[in-house]
SEMARPA-519821 format. One record per residue (C-alpha): x negated, y, z. Coordinates in steps of 0.001 Angstrom, whole numbers, plus 500000, padded with zeros to 6 digits. Each point is the difference from the previous one (the first is absolute). Layout:
// residues N
+--------+--------+--------+
!      x !      y !      z !
+--------+--------+--------+
!      X !      Y !      Z !
...
+--------+--------+--------+
// end
This chain:
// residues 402
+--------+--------+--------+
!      x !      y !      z !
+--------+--------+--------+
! 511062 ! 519507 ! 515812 !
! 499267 ! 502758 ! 502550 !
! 499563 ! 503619 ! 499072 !
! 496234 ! 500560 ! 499049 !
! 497075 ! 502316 ! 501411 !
! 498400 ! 502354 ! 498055 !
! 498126 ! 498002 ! 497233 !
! 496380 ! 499718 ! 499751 !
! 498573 ! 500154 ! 496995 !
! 499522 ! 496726 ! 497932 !
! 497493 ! 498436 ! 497974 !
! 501010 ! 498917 ! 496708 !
! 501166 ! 496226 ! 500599 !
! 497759 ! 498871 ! 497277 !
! 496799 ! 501324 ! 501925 !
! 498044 ! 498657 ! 503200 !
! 499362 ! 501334 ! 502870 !
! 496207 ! 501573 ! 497968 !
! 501839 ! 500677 ! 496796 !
! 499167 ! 497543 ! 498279 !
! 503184 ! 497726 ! 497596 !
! 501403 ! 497097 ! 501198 !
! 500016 ! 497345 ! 497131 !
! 503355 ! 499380 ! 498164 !
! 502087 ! 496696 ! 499588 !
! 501224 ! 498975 ! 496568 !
! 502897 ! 497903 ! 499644 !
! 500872 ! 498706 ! 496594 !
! 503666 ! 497864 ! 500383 !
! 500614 ! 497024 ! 497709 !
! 503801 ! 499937 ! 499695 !
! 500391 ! 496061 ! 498511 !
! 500315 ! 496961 ! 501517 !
! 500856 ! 496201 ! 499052 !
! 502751 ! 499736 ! 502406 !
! 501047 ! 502294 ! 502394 !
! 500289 ! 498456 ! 503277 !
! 502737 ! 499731 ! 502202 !
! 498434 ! 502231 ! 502783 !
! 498425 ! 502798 ! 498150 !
! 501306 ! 503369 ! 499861 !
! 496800 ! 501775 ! 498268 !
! 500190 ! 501547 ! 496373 !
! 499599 ! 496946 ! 498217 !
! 501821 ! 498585 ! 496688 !
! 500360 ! 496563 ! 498104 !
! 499741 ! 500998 ! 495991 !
! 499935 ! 497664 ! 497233 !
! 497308 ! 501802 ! 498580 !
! 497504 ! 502611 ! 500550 !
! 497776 ! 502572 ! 497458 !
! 496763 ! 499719 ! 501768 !
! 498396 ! 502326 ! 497795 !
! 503093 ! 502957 ! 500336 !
! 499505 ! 499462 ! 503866 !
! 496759 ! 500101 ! 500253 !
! 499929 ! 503107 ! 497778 !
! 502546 ! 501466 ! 502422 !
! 498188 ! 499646 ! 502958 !
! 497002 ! 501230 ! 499012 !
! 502010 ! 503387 ! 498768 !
! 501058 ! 500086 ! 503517 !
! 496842 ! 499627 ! 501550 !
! 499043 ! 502644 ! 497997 !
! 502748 ! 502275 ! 501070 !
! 499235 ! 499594 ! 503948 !
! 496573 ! 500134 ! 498857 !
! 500510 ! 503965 ! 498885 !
! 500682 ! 500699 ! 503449 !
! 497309 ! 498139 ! 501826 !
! 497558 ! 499355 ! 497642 !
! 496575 ! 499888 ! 501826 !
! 501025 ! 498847 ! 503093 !
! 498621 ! 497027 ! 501715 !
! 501493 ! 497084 ! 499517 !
! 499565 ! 497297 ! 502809 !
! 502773 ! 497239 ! 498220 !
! 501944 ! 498231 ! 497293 !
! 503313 ! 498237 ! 501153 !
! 501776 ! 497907 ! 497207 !
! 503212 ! 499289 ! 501298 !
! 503321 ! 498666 ! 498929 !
! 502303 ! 497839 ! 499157 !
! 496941 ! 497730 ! 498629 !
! 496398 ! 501669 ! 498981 !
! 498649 ! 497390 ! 499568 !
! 502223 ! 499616 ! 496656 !
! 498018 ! 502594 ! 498292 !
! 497078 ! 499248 ! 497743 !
! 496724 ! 500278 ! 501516 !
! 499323 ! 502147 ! 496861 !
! 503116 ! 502807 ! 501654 !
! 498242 ! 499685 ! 503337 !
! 496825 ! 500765 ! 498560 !
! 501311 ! 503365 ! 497607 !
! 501810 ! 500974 ! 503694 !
! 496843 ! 499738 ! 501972 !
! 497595 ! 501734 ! 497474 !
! 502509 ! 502747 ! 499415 !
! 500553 ! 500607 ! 503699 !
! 495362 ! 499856 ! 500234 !
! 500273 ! 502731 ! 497203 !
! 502405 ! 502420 ! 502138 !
! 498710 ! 499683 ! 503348 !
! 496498 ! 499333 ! 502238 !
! 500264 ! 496528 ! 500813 !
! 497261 ! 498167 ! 501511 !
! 498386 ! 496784 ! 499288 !
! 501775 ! 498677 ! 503417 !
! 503816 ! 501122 ! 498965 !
! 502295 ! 497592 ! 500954 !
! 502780 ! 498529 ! 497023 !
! 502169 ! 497629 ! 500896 !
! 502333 ! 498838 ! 497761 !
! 503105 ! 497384 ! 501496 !
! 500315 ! 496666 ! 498681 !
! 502283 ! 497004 ! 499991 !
! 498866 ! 496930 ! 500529 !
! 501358 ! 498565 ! 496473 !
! 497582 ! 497790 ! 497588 !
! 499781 ! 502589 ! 497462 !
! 499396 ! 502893 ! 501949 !
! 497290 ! 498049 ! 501994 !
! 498145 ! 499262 ! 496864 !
! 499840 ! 503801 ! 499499 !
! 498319 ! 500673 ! 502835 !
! 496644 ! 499795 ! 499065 !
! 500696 ! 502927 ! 497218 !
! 501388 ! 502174 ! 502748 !
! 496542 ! 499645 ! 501531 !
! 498363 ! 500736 ! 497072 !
! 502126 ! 502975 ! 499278 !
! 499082 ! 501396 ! 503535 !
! 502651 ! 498821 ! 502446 !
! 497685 ! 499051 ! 503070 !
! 503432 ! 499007 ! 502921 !
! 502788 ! 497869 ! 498638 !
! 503033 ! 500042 ! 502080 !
! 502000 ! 496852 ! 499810 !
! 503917 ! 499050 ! 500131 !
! 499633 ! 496748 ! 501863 !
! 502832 ! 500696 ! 502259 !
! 499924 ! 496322 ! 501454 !
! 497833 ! 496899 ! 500201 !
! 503651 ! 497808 ! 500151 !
! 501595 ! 498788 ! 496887 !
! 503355 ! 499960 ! 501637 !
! 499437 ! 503649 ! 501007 !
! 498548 ! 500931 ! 496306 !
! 503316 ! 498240 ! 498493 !
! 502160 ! 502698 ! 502489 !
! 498089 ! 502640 ! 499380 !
! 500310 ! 499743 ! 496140 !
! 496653 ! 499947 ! 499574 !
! 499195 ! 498659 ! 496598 !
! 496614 ! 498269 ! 501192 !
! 499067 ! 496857 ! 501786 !
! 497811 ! 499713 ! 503292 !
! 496810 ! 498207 ! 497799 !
! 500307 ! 503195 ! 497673 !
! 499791 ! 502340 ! 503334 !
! 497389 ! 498510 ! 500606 !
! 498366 ! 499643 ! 496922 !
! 500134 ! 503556 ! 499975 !
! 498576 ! 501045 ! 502911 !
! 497205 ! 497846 ! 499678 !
! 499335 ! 501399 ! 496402 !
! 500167 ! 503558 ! 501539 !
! 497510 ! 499292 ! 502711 !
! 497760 ! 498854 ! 497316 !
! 500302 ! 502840 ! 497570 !
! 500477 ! 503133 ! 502119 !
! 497945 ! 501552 ! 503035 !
! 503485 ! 500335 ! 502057 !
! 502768 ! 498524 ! 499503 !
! 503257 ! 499935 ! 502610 !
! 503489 ! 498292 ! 499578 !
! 503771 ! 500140 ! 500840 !
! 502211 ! 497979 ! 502770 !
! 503472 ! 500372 ! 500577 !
! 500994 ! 498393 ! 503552 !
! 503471 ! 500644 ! 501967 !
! 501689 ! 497066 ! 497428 !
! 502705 ! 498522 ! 501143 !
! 499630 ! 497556 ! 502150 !
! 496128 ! 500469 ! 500329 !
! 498925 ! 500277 ! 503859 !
! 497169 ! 500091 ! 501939 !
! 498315 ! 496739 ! 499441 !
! 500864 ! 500123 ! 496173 !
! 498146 ! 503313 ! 499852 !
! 497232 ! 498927 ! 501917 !
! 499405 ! 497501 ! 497096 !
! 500128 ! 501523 ! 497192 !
! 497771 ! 503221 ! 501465 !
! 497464 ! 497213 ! 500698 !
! 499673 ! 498932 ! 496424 !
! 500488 ! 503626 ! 498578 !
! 496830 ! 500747 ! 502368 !
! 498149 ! 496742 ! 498215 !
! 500525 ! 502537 ! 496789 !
! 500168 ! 503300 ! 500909 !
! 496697 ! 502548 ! 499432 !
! 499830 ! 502982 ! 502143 !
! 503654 ! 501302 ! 499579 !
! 503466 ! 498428 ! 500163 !
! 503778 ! 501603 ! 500009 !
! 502487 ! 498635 ! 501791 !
! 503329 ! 501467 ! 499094 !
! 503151 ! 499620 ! 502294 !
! 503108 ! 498481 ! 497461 !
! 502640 ! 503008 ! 499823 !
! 503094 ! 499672 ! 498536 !
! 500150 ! 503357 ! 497512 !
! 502979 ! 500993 ! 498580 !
! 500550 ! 500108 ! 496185 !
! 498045 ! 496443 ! 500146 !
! 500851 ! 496543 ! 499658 !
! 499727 ! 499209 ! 503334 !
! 501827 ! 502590 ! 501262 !
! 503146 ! 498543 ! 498248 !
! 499297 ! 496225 ! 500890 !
! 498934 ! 501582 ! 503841 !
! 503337 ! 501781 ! 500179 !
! 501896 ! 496473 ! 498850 !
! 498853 ! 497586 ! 502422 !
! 497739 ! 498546 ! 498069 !
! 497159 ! 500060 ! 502332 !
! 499050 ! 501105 ! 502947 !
! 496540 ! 502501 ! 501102 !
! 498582 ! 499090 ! 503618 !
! 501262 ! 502137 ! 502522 !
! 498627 ! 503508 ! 501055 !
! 498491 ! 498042 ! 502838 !
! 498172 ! 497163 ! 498443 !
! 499138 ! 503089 ! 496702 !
! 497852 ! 501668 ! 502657 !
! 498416 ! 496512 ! 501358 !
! 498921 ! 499434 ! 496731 !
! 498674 ! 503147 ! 499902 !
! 497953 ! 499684 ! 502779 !
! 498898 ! 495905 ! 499610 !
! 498694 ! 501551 ! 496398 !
! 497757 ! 502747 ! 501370 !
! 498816 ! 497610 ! 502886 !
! 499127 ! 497792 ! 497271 !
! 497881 ! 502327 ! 497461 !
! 498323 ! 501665 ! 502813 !
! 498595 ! 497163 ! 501975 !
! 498766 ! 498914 ! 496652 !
! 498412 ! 503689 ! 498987 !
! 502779 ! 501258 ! 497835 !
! 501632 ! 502781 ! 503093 !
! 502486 ! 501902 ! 498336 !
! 499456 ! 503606 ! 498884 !
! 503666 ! 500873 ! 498689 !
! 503261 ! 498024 ! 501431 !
! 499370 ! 497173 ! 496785 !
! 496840 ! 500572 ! 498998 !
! 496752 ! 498270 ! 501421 !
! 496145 ! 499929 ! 499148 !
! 496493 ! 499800 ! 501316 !
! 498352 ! 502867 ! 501174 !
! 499955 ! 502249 ! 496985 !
! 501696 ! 497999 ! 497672 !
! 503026 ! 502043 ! 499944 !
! 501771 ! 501252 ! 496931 !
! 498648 ! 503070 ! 499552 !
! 502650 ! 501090 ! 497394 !
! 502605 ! 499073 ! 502422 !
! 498359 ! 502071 ! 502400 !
! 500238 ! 503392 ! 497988 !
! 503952 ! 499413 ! 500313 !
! 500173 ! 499113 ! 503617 !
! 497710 ! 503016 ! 501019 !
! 501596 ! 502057 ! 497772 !
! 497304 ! 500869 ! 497581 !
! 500711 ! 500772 ! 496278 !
! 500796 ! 497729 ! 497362 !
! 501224 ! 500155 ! 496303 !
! 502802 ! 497831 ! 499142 !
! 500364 ! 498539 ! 496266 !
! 502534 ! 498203 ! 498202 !
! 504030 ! 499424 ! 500586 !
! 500975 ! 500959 ! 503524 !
! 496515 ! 500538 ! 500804 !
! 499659 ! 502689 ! 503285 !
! 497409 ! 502357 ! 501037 !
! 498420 ! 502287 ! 502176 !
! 497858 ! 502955 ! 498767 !
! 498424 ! 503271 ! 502071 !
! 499656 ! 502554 ! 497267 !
! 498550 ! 503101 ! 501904 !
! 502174 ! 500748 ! 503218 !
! 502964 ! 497658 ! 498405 !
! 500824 ! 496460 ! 500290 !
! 501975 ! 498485 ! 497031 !
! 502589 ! 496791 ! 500834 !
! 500134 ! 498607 ! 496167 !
! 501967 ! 496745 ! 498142 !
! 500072 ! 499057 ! 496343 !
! 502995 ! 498786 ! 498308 !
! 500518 ! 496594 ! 501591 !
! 502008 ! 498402 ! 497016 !
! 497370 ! 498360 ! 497934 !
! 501297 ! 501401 ! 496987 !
! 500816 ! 503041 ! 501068 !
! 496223 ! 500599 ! 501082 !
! 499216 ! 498387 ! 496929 !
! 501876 ! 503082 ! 498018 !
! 499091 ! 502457 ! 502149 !
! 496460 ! 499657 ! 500054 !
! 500024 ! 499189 ! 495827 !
! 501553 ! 503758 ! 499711 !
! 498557 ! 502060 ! 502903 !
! 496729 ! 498244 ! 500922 !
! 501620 ! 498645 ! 503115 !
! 503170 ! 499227 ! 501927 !
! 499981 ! 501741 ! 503084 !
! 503855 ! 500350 ! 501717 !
! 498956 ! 501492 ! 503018 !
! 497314 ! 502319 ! 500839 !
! 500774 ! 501485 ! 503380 !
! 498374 ! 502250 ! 503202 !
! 500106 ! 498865 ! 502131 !
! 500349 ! 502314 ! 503557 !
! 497261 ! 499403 ! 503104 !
! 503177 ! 498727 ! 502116 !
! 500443 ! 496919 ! 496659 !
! 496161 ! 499423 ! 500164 !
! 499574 ! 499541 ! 503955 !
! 503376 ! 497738 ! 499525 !
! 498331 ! 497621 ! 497584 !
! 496690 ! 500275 ! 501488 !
! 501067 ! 498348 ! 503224 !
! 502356 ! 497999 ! 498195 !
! 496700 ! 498367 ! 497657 !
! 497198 ! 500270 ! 503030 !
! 501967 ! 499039 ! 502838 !
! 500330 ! 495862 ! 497910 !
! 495997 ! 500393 ! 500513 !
! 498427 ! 498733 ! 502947 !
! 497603 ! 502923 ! 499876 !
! 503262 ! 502364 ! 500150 !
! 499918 ! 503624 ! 498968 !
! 497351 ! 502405 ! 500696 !
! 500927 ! 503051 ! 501850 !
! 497534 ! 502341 ! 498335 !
! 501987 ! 498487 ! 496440 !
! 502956 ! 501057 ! 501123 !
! 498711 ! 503653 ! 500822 !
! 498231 ! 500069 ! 496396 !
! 502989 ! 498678 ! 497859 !
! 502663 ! 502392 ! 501452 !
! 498644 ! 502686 ! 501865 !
! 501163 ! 499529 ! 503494 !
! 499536 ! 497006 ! 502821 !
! 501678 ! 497068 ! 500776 !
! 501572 ! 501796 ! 502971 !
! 500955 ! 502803 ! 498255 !
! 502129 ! 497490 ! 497965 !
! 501797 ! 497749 ! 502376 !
! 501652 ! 499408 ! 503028 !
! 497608 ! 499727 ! 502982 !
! 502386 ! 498351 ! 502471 !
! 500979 ! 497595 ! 496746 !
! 496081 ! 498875 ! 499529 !
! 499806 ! 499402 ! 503780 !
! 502905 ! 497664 ! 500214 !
! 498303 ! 498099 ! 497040 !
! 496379 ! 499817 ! 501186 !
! 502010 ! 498929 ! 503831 !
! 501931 ! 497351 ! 498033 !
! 496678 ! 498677 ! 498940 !
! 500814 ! 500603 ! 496126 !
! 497184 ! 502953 ! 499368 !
! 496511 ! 501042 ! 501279 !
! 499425 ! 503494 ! 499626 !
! 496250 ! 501280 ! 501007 !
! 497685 ! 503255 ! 498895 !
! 499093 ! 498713 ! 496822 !
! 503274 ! 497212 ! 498806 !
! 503744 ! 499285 ! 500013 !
! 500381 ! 496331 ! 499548 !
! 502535 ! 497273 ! 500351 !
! 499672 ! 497086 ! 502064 !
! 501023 ! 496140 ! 498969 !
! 502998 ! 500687 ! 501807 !
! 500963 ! 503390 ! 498329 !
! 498773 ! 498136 ! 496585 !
! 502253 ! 497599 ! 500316 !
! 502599 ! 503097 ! 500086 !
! 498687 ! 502291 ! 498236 !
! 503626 ! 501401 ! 497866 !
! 501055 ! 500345 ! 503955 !
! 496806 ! 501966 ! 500672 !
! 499800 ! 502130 ! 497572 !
! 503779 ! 500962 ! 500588 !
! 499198 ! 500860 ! 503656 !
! 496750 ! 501820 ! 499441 !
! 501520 ! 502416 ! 496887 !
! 503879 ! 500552 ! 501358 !
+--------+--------+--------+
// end
């Protein structure tokens, strides 16, 4: 980054631009899963056997801990995430939800979504995560193809998928689900088919996720032997683009490079993360973000389920990390969450969360090349990426902060 100006002084990153707080996320991380699946590189364990009532216990002691510090606030959503949420009891969900109610203001129109696999059991649980208060379900369909469900080691059938989704529409206001294209051997046509009948299902939001081979996963292994083969960089970014032809001609534009909804039917939790708002993060390997006065915390809990497990059982939580972070870190991961947004990054943002401008931060001759190459827009009021610069954005982001 460039030397800086003098700074201007900065509004706490937690207020608006008239003072008044921004509304919190809450994440609360469900480590377990049935399987763990051959692409998946989140926090997420398969365990013979779980103590429902110690966990739930254990959150709650945690929510209580980040509670101490921001007790009060608003609180605009509930994310449960995982490995598999939708493995807890309704009756866990419920104790999380009315605990979190107790702590902070949340209004009658707070979002809390909780994910959900598409299995037979889970499904059937449903309706008591409605009646416990979860109003969005998020769903791990992942595919509408049986052969691509069988590769992707997904433990459900395409009749449960949809079984699922159809059961969510009923039972929740909003409701969105999961699609992983880029399979081998999947082109343009094939895509074309299945987003046809995934639009035949789909509410007001959909995620299409781009397969990447992570390392540490089972793929990456099989991948690295020859067992199969990804589609090309080439034909990657075709399907990239035939999928957001697709969901926009039929009223689902996207809003972040894999996410797409109707016209306010984003995920607003998801939204506190990519324009770097404040959010509390619960549970093993859980992160968050947190302005307390002038200072913005960076903090993790114990990712080992166990370990959390311990941690929080003796100190009231688990928290491994619990860092400031410096204005220079915060405009880094502000353009590195906003600029996956359509909307990009506010200028005036940038000027409240660290002090200074965007120009005082980076290269000018770099951002001109960028916004010549067709890859940014930058105007009075926004920095944004284009398709083209979304499709790159690791090679953006590279260029704009060297």
């Amino acid at each position: 980054m460039k030397p800086s100006s003098p700074a201007v002084t900065a509004m706490p990153v937690h207020a608006s631009r008239d003072g008044s707080e921004r509304a919190l996320g809450l994440y609360i991380h469900w480590p377990f899963c049935l399987a763990k699946c051959p692409y998946c590189d989140f926090n997420s364990h398969v365990r013979d056997g779980v103590d429902e009532t110690r966990w739930r216990s254990a959150l709650l002691a945690e929510l209580d801990h980040y509670a101490s510090l921001t007790g009060g606030r608003p609180l605009g959503s509930i994310f449960f995430g995982g490995g598999t949420p939708s493995l807890m009891s309704p009756d866990t969900v419920a104790a999380l939800i009315a605990r979190a109610r107790q702590h902070w203001v949340a209004g009658e129109d707070i979002e809390i979504t909780l994910e959900a696999n598409p299995g037979a059991a889970e499904t059937e649980a449903f309706a008591g995560f409605a009646d416990a208060g979860v109003n969005r379900l998020s769903i791990g369909v992942q595919s509408l193809n049986e052969d691509a469900l069988e590769f992707l080691g997904r433990v459900h059938g395409r009749g449960e998928a949809i079984a699922a989704v159809e059961r969510a529409a009923a039972l929740v206001p909003r409701y969105s689900f999961d699609l992983i294209y880029a399979r081998p051997g999947q082109d343009e046509a094939a895509l074309r088919v299945e987003l046809a009948e995934a639009l035949d299902l789909a509410g007001s939001h959909l995620s299409l996720y781009q397969l990447t081979i992570e390392p540490g996963t089972a793929f990456h292994t099989a991948h690295r032997l020859g067992e199969f083969k990804t589609p090309e960089e080439e034909l990657g970014a075709r399907l990239y683009e035939v999928a957001n032809e697709v969901l926009c001609a039929a009223g689902l534009p996207a809003y972040e490079i894999s996410n797409h909804a109707r016209p306010g039917e984003a995920s607003r939790h998801n939204l506190t993360y990519w324009r770097y708002g404040d959010y509390i993060g619960v549970g093993p390997g859980a992160h968050g973000r947190l302005s307390l006065g002038e200072t913005k915390l960076a903090t993790r809990q114990r990712r080992l389920p166990e370990a959390w497990l311990a941690a929080v059982e003796a100190e009231g939580h688990a928290s491994e990390e619990r860092n400031e972070l410096s204005a220079a870190e915060r405009l880094e991961e502000m353009l590195l969450m906003g600029l996956r947004l359509n909307e990009g990054v506010a200028l005036d943002a940038i000027v409240r969360e660290t002090g200074r401008a965007l120009g005082d931060w980076i290269d000018g001759a770099s951002l001109a090349r960028l916004v010549e190459g067709g890859f940014l827009t930058h105007d009075n009021d926004r920095l944004r990426t284009t398709p083209a610069g979304r499709l790159r954005l690791d090679a953006v982001l590279a260029a704009l902060l060297a």
